[in-house]
Structures are given as structure tokens and as C-alpha cells.
C-alpha positions as a printed Julia matrix, in Angstrom:
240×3 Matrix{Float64}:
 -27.11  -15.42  -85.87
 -28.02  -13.53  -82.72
 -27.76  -14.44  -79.06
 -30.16  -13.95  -76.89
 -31.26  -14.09  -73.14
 -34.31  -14.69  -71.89
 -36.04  -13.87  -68.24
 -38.43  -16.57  -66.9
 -37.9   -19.21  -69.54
 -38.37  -22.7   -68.11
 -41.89  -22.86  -68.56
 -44.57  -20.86  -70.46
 -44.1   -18.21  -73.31
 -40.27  -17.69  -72.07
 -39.74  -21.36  -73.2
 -41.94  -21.61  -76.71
 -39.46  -18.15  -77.46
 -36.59  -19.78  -76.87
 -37.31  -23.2   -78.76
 -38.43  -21.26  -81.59
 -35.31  -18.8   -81.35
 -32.97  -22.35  -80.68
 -34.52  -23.93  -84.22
 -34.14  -20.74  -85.84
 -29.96  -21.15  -85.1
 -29.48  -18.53  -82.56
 -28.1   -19.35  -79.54
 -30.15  -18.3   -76.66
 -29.19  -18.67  -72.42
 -32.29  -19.49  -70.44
 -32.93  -17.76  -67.13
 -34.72  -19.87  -63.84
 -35.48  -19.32  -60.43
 -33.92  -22.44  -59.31
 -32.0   -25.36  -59.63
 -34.94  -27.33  -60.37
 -36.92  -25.52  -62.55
 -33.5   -24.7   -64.47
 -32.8   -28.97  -64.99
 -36.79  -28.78  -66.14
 -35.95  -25.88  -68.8
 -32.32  -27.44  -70.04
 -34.34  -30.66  -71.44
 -37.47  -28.55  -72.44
 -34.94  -26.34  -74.75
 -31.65  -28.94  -75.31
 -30.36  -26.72  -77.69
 -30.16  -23.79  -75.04
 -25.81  -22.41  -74.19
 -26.99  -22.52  -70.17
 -29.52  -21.68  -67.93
 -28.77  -18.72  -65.78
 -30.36  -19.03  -61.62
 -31.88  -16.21  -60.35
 -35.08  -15.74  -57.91
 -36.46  -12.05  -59.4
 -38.5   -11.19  -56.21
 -34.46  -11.07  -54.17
 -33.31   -7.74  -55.34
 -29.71   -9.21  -54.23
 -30.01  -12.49  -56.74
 -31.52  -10.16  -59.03
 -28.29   -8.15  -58.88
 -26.13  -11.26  -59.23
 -27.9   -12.33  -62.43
 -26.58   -9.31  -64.03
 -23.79   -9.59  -62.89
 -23.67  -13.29  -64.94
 -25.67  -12.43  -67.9
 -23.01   -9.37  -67.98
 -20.04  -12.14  -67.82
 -21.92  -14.07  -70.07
 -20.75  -11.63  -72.96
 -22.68   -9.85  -75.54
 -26.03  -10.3   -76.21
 -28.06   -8.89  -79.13
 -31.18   -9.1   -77.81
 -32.63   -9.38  -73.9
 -36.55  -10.6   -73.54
 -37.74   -9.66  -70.35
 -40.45  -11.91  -70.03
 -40.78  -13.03  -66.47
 -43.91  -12.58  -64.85
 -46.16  -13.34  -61.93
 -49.67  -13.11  -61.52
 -51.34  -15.31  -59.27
 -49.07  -13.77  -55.82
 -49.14  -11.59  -53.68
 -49.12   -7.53  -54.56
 -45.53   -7.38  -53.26
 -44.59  -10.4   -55.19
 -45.72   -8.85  -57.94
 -44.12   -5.44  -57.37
 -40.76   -7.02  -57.25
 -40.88   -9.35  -60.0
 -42.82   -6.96  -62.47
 -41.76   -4.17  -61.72
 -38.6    -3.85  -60.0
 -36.72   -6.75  -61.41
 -36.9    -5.71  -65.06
 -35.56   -2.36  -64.4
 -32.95   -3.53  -62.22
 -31.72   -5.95  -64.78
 -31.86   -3.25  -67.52
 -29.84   -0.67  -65.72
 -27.27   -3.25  -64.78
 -26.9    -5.15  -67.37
 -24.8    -4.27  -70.9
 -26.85   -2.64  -73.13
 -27.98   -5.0   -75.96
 -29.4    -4.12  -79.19
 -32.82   -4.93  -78.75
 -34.72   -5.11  -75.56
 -38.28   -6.47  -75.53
 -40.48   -6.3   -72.2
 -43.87   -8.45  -71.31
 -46.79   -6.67  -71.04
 -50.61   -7.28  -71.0
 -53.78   -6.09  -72.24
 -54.89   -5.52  -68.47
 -51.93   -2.88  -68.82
 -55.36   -0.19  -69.84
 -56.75   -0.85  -65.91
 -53.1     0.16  -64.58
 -52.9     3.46  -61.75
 -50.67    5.6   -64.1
 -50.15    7.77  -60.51
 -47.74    5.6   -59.1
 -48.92    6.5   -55.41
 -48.76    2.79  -54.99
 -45.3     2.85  -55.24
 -45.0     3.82  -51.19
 -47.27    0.94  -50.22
 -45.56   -1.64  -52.55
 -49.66   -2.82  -53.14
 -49.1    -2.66  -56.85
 -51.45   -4.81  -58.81
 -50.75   -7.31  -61.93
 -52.52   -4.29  -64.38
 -50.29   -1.67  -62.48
 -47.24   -4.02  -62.94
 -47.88   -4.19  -66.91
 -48.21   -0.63  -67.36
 -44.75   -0.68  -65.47
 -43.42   -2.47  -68.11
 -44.77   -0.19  -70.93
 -43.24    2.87  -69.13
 -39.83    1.0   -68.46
 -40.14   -0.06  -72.17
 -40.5     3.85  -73.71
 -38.62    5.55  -71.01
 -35.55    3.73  -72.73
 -36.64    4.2   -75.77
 -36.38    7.76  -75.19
 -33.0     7.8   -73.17
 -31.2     5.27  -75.68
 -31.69    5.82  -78.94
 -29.19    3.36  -80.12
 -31.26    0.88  -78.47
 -34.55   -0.84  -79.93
 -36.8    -1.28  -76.85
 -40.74   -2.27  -77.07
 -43.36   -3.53  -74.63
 -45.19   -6.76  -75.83
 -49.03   -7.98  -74.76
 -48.59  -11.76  -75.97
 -52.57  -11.73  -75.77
 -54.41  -13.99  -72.87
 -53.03  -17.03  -74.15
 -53.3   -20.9   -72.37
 -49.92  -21.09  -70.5
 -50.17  -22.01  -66.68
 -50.29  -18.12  -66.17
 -53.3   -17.6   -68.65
 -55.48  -21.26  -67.72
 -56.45  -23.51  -70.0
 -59.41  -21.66  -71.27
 -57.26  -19.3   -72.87
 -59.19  -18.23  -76.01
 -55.9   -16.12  -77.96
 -53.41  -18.14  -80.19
 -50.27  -19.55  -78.18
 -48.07  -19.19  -81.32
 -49.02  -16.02  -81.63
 -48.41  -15.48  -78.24
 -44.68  -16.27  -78.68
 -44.16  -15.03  -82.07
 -44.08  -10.91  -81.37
 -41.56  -11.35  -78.79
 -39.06  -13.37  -81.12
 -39.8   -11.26  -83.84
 -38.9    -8.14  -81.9
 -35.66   -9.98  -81.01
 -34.34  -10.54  -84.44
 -36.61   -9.49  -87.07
 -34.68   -7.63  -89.74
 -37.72   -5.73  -90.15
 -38.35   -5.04  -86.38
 -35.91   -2.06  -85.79
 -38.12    0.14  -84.31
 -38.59    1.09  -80.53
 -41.15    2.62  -78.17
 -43.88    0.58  -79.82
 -46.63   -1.58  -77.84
 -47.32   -4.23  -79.73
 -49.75   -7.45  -79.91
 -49.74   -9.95  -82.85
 -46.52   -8.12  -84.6
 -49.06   -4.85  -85.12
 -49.02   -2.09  -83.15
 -51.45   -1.78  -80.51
 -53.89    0.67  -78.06
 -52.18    1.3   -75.03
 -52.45    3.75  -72.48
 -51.36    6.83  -73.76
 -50.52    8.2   -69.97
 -47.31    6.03  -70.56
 -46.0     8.51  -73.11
 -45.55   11.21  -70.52
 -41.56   12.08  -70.0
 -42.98   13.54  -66.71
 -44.16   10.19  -65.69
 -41.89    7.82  -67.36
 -38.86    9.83  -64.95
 -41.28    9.92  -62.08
 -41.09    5.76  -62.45
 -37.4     6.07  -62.62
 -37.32    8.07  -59.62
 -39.24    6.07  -57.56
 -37.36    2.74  -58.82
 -34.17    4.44  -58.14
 -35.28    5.21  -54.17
 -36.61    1.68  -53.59
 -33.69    0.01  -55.53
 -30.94    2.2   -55.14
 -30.24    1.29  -58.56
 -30.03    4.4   -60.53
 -30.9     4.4   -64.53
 -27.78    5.19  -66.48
 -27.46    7.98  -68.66
């Protein structure tokens, strides 16, 4: 059985992946922004090792969480799945954008690394002028993600990494009018993480199939200009 860690998983699709994964008999450590969304998450997934604390939008707490998940031992598989939306552009930057990439250059390498994007991903600024403002918007944010997710594809090819649009399904994030299938929603991301038939990296996927995404996100060119630019704002640099 695998173990696996999970970003953002008290509520939402981080917490239907990780029951699913729990009932499936891996063992899977949730991740919360704080003490009391982490006591919410413990009885939402009761078969869960621990829930790790961490507020993304610090880059300091972000930091310390890798610090933990990397004390934590190994993991097989790391679903980056935290996300905000309704926020402001800053909030958004740092959680999005920043946090994930911190966390992955951090953090040991695992196996399989799967990162949340969207649909609105295809309305993203591939230019990344934003990147001096910090006014990055939730489509710029998600294209983020599918850069971060084939940049490492490229640069670790012992490591299966893939970007995920989990479709606009009803989670607090998506409203209640929601019209995609929440199971589905969950079930790409899980499959990704442990699918003996998932070893494959720099895919986008939606639904387990591979999907249209913005092909601008293929560029080395621009996939190192993100790096770059992540590396000035972080000082985090991206291993080699």
C-alpha cells in the first residue's frame, strides 16, 4: 500500500481523495491551515496517520511544512491540491502559485506528484509579467500549476508528475450549482496517486483522459522562465 500526503485536505476534493485513498488501505497524512480546520478534517477522514498545520499564503509555515512532511518519512505519492479562489490576487499568488513550488523543491522527492489545476487554466497570461505585480489571477494561478507540473516532468524523469482539472465540480470552491460529477472530480487525482496503470508524467488530465490544455505550457523557455521568477520571489531555488 502507498502513503500519501495531501495539501488542503480538510474540506473539499482534498478530503473525498483522502477518504477514498483511506478505504482503499493506504495510509494518507492530511494537511490544514489550522488547528481548527485540522480537528474538522481528523473526524471527516478517522482513518487519516495525522494532520499536518500549515497556512500556504506564509512562505515561512510553508517552509516548516516541509520541513514535517520531510520528517514525516517517505511518501509515494504528494497531491498538491490546495487552492483558493474566492481571495484576493495576492492570496492567490501565494497559495497557487508559490506554495506548490516551494513545497516541491523542499520536500523529498516522491514517486508521483499530482498538482490541481482547472479548466480556466486556457484564460491564463502565459507571459508571466504579472509575476512583478504579484496581481496574478485564479486562471493565471492554474496555468502555474500546469507549468510547475511539466517543468518537473522534464527535470525528473524518475518522477511521475501531472497537472489535474477535477472539472467545476459542487465543493464550497465550485457552489452548489456545480453541473460536473464530484466523484469524478476526486477520482483522477487518486488514480494518478496509485494507479498501477498511471505511470506516466507531463500529462493534463480531466476524468482519467488526457485533456486540451494550453500548449504555451510546453515551452522549456517558459517553464524555466517560471522557475526563475519563483526562485527570485522565494529564494527557493528548484533542485537539479
Amino acid at each position: 500500500m502507498a502513503r500519501i500526503f495531501i495539501t488542503g485536505s480538510a474540506d473539499g476534493l482534498g478530503q473525498l481523495a483522502a477518504r477514498s485513498l483511506v478505504e482503499e488501505g493506504h495510509k494518507v497524512v492530511l494537511h490544514a491551515r489550522n488547528a481548527e480546520r485540522a480537528e474538522y478534517a481528523s473526524k471527516k477522514v478517522p482513518g487519516a496517520e495525522k494532520v499536518l498545520i500549515a497556512d500556504l499564503s506564509d512562505r515561512e509555515e510553508t517552509i516548516r511544512l516541509a520541513e514535517e512532511i520531510n520528517s514525516e518519512g517517505t511518501f509515494q505519492a504528494i497531491i498538491h491540491n490546495a487552492g483558493v479562489y474566492h481571495t484576493s490576487n495576492q492570496q492567490i499568488f501565494r497559495v497557487n502559485t508559490l506554495a506548490p513550488y516551494i513545497l516541491t523543491c523542499l520536500t523529498h522527492k516522491p514517486e508521483r506528484l499530482i498538482y490541481m489545476s482547472s479548466g480556466m487554466h486556457l484564460h491564463g497570461r502565459p507571459d508571466l509579467d504579472n509575476f512583478d505585480t504579484g496581481q496574478i489571477s485564479y486562471s493565471d494561478s492554474k496555468l502555474h500549476d500546469v507549468i510547475l507540473a511539466k517543468a518537473v516532468a522534464r527535470k525528473w524523469p524518475g518522477v511521475y508528475s501531472n497537472a489535474v482539472n477535477p472539472g467545476w465540480v459542487p465543493t464550497k470552491m465550485g457552489g452548489t450549482g456545480a453541473p460536473d460529477s464530484l466523484r469524478k472530480g476526486f477520482e483522477t487525482q487518486v488514480w494518478l496517486a496509485v494507479g498501477e496503470d498511471a505511470r506516466v508524467s507531463g500529462k493534463y488530465f480531466f476524468h482519467r483522459k488526457e485533456s486540451r490544455y494550453l500548449k504555451e505550457a510546453d515551452s522549456i523557455s517558459l517553464q524555466e522562465q517560471f522557475l526563475s521568477r519563483c526562485e527570485q520571489i522565494t529564494g527557493i531555488s528548484f533542485p537539479g
